[in-house]
Backbone as CSV, one residue per row, in Angstrom:
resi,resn,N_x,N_y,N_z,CA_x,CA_y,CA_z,C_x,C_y,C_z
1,UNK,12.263,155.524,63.764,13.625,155.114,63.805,13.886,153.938,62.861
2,UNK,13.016,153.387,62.593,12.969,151.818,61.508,13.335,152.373,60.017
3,UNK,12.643,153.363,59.910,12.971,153.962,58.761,14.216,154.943,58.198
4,UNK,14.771,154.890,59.696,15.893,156.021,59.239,17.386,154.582,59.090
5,UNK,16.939,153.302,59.445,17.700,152.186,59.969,17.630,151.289,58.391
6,UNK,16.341,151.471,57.983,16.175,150.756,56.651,16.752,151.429,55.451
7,UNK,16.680,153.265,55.404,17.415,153.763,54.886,18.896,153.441,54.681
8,UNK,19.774,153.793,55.873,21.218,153.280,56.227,21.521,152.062,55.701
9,UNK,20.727,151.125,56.010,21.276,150.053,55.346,20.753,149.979,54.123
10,UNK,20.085,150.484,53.002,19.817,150.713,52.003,21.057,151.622,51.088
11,UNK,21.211,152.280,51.886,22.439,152.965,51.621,23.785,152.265,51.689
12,UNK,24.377,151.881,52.538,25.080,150.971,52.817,25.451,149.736,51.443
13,UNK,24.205,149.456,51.185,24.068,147.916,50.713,24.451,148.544,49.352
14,UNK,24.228,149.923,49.133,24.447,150.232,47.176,25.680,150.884,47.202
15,UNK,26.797,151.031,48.484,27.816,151.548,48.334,28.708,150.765,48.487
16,UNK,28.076,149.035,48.597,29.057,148.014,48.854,29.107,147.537,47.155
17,UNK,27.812,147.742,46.972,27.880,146.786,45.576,28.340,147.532,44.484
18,UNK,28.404,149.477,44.582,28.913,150.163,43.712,30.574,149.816,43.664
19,UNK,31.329,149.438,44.893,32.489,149.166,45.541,33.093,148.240,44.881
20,UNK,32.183,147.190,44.923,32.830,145.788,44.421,32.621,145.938,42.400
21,UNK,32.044,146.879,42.109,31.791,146.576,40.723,33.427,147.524,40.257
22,UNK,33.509,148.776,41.098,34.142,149.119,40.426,35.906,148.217,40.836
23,UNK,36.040,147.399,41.569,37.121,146.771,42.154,37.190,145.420,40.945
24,UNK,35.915,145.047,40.482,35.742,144.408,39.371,36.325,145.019,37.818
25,UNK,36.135,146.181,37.655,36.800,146.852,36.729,37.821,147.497,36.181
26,UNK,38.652,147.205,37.948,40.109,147.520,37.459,41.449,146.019,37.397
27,UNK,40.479,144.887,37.640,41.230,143.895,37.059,41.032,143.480,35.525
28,UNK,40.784,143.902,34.720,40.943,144.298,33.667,42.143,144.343,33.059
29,UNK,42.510,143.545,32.062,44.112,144.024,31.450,43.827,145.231,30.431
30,UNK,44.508,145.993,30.660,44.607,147.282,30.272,45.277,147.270,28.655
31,UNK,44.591,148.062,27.786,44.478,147.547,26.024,45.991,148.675,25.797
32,UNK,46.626,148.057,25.194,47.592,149.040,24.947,47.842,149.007,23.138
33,UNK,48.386,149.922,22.560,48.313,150.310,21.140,50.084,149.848,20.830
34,UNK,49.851,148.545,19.581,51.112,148.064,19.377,51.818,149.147,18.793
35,UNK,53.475,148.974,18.844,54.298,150.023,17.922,54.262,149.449,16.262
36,UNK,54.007,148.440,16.246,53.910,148.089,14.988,52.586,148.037,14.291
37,UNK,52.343,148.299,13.265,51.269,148.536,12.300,50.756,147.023,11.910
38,UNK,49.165,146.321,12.144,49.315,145.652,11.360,49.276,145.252,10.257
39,UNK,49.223,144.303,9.348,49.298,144.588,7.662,47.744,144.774,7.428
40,UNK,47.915,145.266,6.646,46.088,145.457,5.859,45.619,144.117,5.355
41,UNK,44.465,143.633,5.275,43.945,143.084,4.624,43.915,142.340,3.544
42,UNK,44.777,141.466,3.105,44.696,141.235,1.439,43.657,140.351,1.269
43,UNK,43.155,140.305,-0.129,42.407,139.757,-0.715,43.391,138.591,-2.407
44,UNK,42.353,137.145,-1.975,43.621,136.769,-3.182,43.328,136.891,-4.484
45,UNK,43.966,136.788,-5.560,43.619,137.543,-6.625,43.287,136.346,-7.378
46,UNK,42.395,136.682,-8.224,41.699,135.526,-9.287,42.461,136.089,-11.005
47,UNK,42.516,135.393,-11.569,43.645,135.688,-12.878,42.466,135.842,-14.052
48,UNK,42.076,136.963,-14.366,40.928,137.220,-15.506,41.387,136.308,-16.754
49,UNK,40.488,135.916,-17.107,40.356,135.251,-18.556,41.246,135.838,-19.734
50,UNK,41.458,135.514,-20.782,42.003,136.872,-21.711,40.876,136.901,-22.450
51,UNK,40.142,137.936,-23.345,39.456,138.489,-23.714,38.948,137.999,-25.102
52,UNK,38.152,137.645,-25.215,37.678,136.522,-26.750,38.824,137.138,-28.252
53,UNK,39.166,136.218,-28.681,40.106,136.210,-30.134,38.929,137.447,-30.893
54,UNK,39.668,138.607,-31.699,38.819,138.966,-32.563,38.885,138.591,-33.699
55,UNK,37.763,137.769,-34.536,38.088,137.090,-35.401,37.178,138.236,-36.780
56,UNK,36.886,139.282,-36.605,36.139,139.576,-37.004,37.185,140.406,-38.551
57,UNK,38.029,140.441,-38.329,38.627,140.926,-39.614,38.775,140.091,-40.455
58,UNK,39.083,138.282,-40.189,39.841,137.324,-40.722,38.155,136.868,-41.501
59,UNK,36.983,136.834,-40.494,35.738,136.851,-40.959,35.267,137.624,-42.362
60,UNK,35.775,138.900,-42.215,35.537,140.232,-43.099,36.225,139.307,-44.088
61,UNK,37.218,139.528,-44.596,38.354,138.958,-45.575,37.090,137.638,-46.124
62,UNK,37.214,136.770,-45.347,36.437,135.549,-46.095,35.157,135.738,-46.555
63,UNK,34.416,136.352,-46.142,32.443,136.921,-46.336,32.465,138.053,-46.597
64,UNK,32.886,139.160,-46.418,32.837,140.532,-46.441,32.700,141.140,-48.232
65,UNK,32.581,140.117,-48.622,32.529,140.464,-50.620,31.069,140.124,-51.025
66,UNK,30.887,138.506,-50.007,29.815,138.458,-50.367,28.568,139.116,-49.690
67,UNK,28.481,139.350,-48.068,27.754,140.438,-47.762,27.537,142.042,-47.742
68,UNK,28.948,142.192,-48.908,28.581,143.517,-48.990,27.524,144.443,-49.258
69,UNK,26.492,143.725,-49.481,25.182,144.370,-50.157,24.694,145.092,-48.706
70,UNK,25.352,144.272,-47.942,24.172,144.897,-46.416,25.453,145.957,-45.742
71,UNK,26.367,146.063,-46.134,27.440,146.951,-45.712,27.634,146.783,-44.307
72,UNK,28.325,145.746,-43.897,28.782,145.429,-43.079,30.000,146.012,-42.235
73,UNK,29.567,146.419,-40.660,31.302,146.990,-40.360,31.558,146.016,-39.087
74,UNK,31.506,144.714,-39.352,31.636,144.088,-38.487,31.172,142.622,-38.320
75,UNK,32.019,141.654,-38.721,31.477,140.183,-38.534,31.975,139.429,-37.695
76,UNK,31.081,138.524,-36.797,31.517,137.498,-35.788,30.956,136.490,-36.047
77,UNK,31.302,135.244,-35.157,30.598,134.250,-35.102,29.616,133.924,-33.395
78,UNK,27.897,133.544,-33.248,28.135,133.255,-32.561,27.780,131.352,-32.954
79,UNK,28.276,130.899,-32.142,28.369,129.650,-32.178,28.966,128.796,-33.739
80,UNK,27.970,128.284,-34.252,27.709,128.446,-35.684,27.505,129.105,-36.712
81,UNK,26.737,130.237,-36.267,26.365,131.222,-37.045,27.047,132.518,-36.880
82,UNK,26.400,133.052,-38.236,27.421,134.096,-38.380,26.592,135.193,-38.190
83,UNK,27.038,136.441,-37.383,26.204,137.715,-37.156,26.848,138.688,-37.829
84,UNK,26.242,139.783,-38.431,26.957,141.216,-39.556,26.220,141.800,-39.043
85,UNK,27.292,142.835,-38.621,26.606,144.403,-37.807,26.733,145.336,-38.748
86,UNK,25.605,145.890,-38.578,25.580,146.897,-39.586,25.467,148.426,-38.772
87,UNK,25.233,148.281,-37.602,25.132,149.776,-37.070,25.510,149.278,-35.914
88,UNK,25.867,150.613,-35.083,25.869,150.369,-33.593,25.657,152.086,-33.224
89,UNK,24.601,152.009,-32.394,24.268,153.539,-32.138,23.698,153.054,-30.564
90,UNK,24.782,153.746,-29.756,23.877,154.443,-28.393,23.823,152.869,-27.528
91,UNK,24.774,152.314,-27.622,24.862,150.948,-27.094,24.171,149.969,-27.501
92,UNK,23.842,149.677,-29.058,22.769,148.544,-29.546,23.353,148.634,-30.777
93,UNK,23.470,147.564,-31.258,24.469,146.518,-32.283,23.053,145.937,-32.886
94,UNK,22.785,146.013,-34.036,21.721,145.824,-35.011,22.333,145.521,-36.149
95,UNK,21.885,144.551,-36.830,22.343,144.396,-38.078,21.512,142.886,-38.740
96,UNK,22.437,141.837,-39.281,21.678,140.229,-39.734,22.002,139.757,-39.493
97,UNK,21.414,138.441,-38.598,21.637,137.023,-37.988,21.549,136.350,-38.700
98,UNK,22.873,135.688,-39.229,22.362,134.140,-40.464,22.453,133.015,-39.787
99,UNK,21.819,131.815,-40.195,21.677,130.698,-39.568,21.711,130.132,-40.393
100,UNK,22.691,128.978,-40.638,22.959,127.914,-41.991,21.674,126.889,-41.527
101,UNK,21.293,126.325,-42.684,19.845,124.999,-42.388,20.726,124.336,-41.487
102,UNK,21.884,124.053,-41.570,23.142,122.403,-40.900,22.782,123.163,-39.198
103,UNK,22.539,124.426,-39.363,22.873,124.786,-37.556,21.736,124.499,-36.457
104,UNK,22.155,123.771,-35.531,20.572,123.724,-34.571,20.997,124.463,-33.658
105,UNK,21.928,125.721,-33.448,22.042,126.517,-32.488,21.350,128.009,-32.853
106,UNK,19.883,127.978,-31.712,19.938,129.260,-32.251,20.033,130.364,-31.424
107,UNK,19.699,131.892,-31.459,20.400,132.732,-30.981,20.006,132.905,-29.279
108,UNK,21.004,133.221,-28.694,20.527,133.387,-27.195,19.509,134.603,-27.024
109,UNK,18.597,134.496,-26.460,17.723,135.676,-26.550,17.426,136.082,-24.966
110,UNK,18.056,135.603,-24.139,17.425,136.023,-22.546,18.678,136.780,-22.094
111,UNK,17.777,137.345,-21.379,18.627,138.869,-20.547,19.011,140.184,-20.956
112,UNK,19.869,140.771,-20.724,20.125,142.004,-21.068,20.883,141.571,-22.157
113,UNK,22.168,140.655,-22.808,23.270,141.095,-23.785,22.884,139.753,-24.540
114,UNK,21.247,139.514,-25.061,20.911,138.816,-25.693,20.193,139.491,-27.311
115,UNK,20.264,138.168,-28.002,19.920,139.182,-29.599,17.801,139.215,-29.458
116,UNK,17.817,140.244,-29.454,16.702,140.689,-30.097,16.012,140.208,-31.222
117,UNK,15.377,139.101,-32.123,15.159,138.950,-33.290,14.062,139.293,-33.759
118,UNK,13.932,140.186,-34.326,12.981,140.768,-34.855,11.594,139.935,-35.637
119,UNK,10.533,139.711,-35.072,9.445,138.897,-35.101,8.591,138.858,-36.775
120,UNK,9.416,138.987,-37.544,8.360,138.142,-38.494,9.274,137.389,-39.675
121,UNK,8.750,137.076,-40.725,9.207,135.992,-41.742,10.626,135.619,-41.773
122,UNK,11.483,135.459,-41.237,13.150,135.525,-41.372,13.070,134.922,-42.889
123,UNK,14.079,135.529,-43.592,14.265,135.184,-45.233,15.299,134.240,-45.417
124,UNK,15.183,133.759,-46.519,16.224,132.542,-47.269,17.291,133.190,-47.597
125,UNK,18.338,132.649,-47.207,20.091,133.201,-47.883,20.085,132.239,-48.878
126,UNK,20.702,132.143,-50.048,21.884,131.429,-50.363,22.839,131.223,-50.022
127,UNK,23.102,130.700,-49.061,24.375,130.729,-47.927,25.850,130.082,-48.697
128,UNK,25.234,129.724,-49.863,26.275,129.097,-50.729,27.488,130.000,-51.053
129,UNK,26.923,131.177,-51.263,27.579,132.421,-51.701,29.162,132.515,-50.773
130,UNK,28.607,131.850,-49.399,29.663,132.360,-48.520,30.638,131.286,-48.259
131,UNK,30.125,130.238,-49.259,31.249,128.992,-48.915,30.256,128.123,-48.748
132,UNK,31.280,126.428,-49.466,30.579,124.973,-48.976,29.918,125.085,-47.213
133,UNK,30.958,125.365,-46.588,30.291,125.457,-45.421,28.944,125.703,-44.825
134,UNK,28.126,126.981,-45.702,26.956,127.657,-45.149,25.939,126.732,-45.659
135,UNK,25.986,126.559,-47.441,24.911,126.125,-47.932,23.866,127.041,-47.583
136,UNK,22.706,126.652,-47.528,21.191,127.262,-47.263,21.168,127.761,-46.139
137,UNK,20.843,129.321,-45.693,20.772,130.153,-44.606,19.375,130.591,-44.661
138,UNK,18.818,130.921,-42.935,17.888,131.756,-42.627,18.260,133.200,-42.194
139,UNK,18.054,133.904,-42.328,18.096,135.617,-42.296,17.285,136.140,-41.236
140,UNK,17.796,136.662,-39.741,16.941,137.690,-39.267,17.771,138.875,-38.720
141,UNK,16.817,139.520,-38.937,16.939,140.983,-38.644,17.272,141.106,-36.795
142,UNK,18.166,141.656,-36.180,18.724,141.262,-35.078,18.440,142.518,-34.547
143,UNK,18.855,143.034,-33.162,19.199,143.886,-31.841,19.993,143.448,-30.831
144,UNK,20.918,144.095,-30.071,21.749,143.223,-29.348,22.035,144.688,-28.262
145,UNK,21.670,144.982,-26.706,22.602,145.594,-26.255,23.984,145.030,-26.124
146,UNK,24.960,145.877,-26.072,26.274,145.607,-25.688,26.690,145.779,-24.485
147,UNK,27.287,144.564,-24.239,27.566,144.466,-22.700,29.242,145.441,-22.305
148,UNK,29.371,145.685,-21.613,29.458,146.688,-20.615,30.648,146.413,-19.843
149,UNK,32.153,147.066,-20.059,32.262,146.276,-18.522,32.539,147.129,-17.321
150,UNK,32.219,146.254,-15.956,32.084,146.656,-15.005,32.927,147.200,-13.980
């Protein structure tokens, strides 16, 4: 009889506490779906740069007579110096890196959209050719992927 008594109240005791949980779950405020939409998400907007001056025609015009020997379709500056592309095939811009003696900037070479300089003797310009400005130039043979945009 102890056991049919320990049962009962075993029973008992999980139909009080099933009782109270669910009496617990209907005080609950109940979620209701607004009539109004709310707004999406914005994000704030950052104002892009404008896109580097192309100076490379006004370049052509001033040098483009005197580097014609290397047939140039394309001159920039970086920094100080002046770069002439001579090819571009398959995303790589190759051509000559000049460096006036006056320049202590030299070419960026790390990462992906850095110049490549091709590892042996870089040659003497007469940089005179291209104006008071250049005077005496070093010559290398360059590679450059072209950067990309994203």
């Amino acid at each position: 009889m102890t056991t049919k008594l320990k049962r009962l109240a075993k029973t008992i005791f999980q139909t009080i506490c099933l009782s109270a949980l669910c009496a617990c779950q209907t005080q609950r405020p109940s979620v209701t779906l607004s009539a109004a939409p709310e707004a999406p998400l914005t994000f704030p907007t950052v104002p892009m740069p404008p896109p580097p001056r192309d100076e490379s025609a006004e370049l052509m015009a001033k040098y483009g007579e005197s580097l014609r020997s290397w047939n140039p379709i394309k001159i920039y500056r970086d920094v100080g110096n002046l770069v002439v592309v001579q090819r571009i095939a398959f995303g790589i811009e190759s051509g000559k890196y000049i460096m006036p003696a006056v320049s202590s900037h030299f070419p960026e070479t790390g990462g992906d959209g850095g110049f490549k300089i091709t590892l042996r003797a870089p040659t003497r310009f007469d940089g005179g050719a291209l104006g008071e400005d250049m005077g005496y130039a070093v010559v290398w043979d360059y590679h450059k992927k072209l950067q990309t945009a994203r």
